[in-house]
N, C-alpha and C positions, 0 to 999 in steps of 0.2 A: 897076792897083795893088791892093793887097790888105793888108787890116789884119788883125788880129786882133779879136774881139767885144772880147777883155779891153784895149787899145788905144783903141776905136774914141772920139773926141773930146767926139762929138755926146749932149746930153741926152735926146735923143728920135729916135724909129726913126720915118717921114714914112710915110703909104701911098705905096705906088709906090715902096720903095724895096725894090732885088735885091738880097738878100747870097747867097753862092755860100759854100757848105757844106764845108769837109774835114774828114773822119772817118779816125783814126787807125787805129780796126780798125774794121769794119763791122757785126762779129758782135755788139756791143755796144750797139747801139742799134737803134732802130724801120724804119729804112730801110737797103733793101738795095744801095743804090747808096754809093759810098765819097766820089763830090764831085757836090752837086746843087744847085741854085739854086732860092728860096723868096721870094715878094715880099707885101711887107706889103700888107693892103686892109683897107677900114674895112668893118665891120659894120653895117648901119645898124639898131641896137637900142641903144637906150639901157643896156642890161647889158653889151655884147659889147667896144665898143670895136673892135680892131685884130684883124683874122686873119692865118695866112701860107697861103697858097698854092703847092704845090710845082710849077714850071714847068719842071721836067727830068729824065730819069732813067725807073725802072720806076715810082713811082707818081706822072708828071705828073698835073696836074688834079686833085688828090687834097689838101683840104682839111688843113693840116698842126696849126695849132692857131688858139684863138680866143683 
């Protein structure tokens, strides 16, 4: 099943959770993959809070934001 982010119910985004990415044009933003999946993890710093994680695509493994 698949929501939309602007849809999505929940007041908060949990570490460990996959959302799976579609990009309408590609050439428009940072990554050059057009559907990639990204999972949230905690940072353990008191500043940091939550990072994502990109788990698919050309840049798996590749820290996506903090």
């Amino acid at each position: 099943m698949f929501i939309k982010i602007e849809d999505f119910e929940e007041e908060r985004i949990w570490s460990g959770t996959i959302l799976r990415i579609f990009l309408k044009n590609q050439n428009e933003f940072y990554y050059s993959d057009r559907v990639f999946d990204i999972i949230i993890f905690e940072n353990y710093t008191d500043e940091m809070g939550l990072g994502a994680l990109q788990v698919s695509g050309y840049k798996a493994g590749k820290i996506s934001l903090f």
